[in-house]
C-alpha positions as CSV (number, residue, x, y, z in Angstrom):
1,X,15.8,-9.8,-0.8
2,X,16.7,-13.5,-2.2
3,X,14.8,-15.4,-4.7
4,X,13.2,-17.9,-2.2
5,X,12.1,-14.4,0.1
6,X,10.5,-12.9,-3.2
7,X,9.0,-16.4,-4.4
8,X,7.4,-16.8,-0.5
9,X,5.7,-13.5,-0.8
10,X,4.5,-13.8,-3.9
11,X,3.4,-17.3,-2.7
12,X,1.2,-15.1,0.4
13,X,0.1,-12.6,-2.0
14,X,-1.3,-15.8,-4.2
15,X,-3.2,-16.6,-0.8
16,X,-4.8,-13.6,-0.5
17,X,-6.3,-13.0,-4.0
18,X,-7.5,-16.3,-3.6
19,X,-9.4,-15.6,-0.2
20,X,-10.5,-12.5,-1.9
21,X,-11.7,-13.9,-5.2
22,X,-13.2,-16.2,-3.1
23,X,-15.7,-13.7,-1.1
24,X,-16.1,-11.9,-3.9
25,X,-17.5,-14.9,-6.0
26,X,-19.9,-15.6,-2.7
27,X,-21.0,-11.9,-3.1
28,X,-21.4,-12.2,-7.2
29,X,-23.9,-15.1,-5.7
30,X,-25.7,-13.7,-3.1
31,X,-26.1,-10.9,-5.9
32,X,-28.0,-13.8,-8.5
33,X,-29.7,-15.3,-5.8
34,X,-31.6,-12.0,-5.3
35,X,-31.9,-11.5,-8.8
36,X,-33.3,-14.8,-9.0
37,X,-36.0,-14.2,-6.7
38,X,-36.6,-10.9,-7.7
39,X,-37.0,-12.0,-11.4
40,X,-34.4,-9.8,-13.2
41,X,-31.6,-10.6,-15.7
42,X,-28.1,-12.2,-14.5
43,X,-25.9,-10.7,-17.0
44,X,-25.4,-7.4,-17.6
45,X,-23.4,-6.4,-19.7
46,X,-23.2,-2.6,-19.1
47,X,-22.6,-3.2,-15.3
48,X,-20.0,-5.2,-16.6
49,X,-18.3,-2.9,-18.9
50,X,-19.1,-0.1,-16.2
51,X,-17.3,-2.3,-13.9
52,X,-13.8,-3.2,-15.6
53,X,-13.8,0.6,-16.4
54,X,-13.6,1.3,-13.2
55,X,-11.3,-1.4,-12.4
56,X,-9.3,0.1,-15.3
57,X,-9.0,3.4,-14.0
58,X,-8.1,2.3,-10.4
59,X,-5.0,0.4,-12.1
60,X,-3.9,3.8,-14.1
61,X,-4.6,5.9,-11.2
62,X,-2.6,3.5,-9.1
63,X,0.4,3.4,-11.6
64,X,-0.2,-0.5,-11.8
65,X,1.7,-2.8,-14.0
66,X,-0.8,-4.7,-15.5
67,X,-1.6,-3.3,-18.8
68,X,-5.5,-2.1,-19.4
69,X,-5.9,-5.4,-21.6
70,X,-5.3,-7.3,-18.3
């Protein structure tokens, strides 16, 4: 594969997390808008942490290259 064939797909790839990030941010406010009506918190912090754990453990368990930090 030639630089400009790797740089393409890496360009598509780029495309996708994009898309993705962006439904996931309009389900992260869907999420607040029924906390906000419901009264509860926004932040929480241990569904966070319980969250890139998980994320964590997908990466190892998928031999990914981006380092736990990441």
């Amino acid at each position: 594969m030639s630089l400009d064939e790797l740089r393409a797909k890496i360009d598509e790839i780029d495309r996708q997390l994009l898309k993705l990030l962006g439904d996931r941010a309009e389900q992260v406010h869907l999420v607040g808008e029924i906390k906000r009506k419901d009264g509860l918190e926004f932040y929480a912090p241990e569904r966070e942490e319980k969250l890139l754990r998980k994320l964590a453990d997908i990466n190892a368990e998928n031999k990914g290259r981006l380092p736990e930090k990441s």
